[in-house]
C-alpha positions as CSV (number, residue, x, y, z in Angstrom):
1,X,-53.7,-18.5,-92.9
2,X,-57.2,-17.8,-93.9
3,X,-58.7,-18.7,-90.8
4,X,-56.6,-18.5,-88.4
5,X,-58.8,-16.1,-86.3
6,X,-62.0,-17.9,-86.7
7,X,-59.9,-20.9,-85.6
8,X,-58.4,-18.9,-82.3
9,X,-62.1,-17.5,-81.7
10,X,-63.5,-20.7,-81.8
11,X,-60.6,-22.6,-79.7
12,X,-60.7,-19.6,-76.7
13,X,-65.3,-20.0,-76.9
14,X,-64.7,-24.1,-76.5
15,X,-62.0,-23.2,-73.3
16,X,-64.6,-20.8,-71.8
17,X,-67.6,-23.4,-72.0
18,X,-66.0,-25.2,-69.9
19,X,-67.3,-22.1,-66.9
20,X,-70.4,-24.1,-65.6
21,X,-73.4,-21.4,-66.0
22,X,-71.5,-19.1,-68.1
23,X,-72.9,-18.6,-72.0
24,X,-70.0,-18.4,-74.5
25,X,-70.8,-16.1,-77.8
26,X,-68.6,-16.2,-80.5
27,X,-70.4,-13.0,-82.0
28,X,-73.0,-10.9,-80.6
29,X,-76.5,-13.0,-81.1
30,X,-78.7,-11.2,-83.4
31,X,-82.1,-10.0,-82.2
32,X,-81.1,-9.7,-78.5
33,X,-81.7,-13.3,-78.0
34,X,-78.9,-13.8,-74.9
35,X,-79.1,-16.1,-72.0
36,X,-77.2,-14.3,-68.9
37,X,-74.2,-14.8,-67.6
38,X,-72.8,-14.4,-70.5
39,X,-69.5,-13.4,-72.7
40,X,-69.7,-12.1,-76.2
41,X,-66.2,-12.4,-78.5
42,X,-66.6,-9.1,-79.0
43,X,-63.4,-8.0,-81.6
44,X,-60.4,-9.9,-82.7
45,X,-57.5,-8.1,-83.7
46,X,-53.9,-9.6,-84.9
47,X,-50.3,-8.4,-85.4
48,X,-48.3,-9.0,-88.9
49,X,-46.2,-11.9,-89.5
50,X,-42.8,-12.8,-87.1
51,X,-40.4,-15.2,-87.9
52,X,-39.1,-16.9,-85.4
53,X,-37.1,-20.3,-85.0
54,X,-37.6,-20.7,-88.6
55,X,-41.2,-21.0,-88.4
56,X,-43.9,-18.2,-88.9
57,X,-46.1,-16.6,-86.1
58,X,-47.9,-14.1,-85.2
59,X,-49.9,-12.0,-82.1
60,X,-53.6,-11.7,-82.0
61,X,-55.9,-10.1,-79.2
62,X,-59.4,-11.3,-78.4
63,X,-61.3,-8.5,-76.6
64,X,-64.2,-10.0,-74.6
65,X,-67.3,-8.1,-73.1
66,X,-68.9,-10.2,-69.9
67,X,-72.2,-9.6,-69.5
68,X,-73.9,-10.8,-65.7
69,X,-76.9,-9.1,-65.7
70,X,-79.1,-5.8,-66.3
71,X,-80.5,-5.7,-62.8
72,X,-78.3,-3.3,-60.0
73,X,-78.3,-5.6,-57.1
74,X,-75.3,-6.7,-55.0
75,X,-75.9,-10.6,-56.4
76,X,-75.1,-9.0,-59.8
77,X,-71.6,-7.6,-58.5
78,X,-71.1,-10.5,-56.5
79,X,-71.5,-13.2,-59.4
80,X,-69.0,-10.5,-61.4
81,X,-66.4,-11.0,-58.8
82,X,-66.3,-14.9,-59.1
83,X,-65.8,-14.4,-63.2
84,X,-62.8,-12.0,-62.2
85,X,-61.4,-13.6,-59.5
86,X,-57.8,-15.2,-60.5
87,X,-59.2,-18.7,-59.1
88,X,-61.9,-20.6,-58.5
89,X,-64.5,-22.9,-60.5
90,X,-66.2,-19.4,-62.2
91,X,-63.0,-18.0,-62.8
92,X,-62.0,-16.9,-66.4
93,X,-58.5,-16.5,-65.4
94,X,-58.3,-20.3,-64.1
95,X,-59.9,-22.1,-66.9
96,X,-57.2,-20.1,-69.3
97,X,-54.2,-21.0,-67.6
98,X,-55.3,-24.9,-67.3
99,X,-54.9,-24.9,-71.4
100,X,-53.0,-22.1,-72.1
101,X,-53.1,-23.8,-76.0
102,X,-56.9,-23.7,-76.0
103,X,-57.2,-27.4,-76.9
104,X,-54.0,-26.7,-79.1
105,X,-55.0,-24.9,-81.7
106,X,-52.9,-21.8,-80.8
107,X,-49.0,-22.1,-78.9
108,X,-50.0,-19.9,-75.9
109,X,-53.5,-17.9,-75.1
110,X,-53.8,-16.0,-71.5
111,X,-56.2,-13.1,-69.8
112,X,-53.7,-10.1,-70.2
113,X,-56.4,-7.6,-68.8
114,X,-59.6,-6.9,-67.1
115,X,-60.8,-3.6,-67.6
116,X,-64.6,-1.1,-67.4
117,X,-66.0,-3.1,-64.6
118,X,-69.2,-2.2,-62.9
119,X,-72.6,-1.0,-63.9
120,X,-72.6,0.3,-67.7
121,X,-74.4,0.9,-70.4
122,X,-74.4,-1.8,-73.4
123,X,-76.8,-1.3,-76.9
124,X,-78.7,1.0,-74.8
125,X,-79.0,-1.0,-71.6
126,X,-77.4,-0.7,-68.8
127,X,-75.4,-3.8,-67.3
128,X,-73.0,-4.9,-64.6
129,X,-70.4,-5.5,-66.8
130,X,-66.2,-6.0,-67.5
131,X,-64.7,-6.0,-70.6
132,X,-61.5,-8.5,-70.5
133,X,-58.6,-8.7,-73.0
134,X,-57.2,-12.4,-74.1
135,X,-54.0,-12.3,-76.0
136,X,-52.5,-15.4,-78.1
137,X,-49.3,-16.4,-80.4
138,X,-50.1,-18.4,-83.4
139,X,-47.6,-20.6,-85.2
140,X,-48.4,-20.1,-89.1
141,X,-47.8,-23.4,-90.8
């Protein structure tokens, strides 16, 4: 089970390429080099150990921070709203639930929550901003 984490962080960053326009970090970039849109993997957490059906599992969270741009304008909030929306070609939401096994390397992986949207500050800058909350089971083999 060593990497089961880095494995569900980079299965959920291949899903979320797949948004035309929107910049995919597995970690945040060191030395501020970012390219906007973007979303940054920002923690991963897990649950212990289930068993279930005679197999091994367990729950892990992936909390993502997306990042649009540091400028107040209603463009800002407007390209926000298409990353949020529950459909449509920008929509986090939709590219999720059309591989809900993230190229199947976990056994189910969906946006649980969208939180802290608007204009905020992030390493000392402000942003419009939403921090969103991926959840995922993992078989252990």
């Amino acid at each position: 089970m060593a990497d089961e984490l880095r494995d569900a962080r980079e299965a959920l960053r291949s899903v979320l390429a797949e948004i035309e326009g929107l910049n995919v970090y597995k970690y945040p970039p060191s030395g501020g080099a970012w390219a906007y849109p973007a979303v940054v993997m920002a923690t991963a957490s897990r649950a212990p150990r289930i068993a279930m059906g005679g197999s091994q599992s367990f729950t892990g969270s992936i909390n993502l921070i997306l990042l649009i741009s540091n400028q107040h304008d209603p463009e800002a909030f407007e390209q926000l709203d298409e990353f949020m929306e529950p459909d449509g070609p920008r929509s986090i939401e939709a590219v999720l639930e059309s591989d809900t096994t993230w190229n199947s390397k976990v056994d189910w992986g969906n946006l649980v929550a969208v939180n802290r949207t608007g204009w905020r500050d992030f390493n000392g800058s402000p942003f419009v901003m939403a921090d969103m909350t991926i959840d995922f089971l993992k078989q252990v083999l």
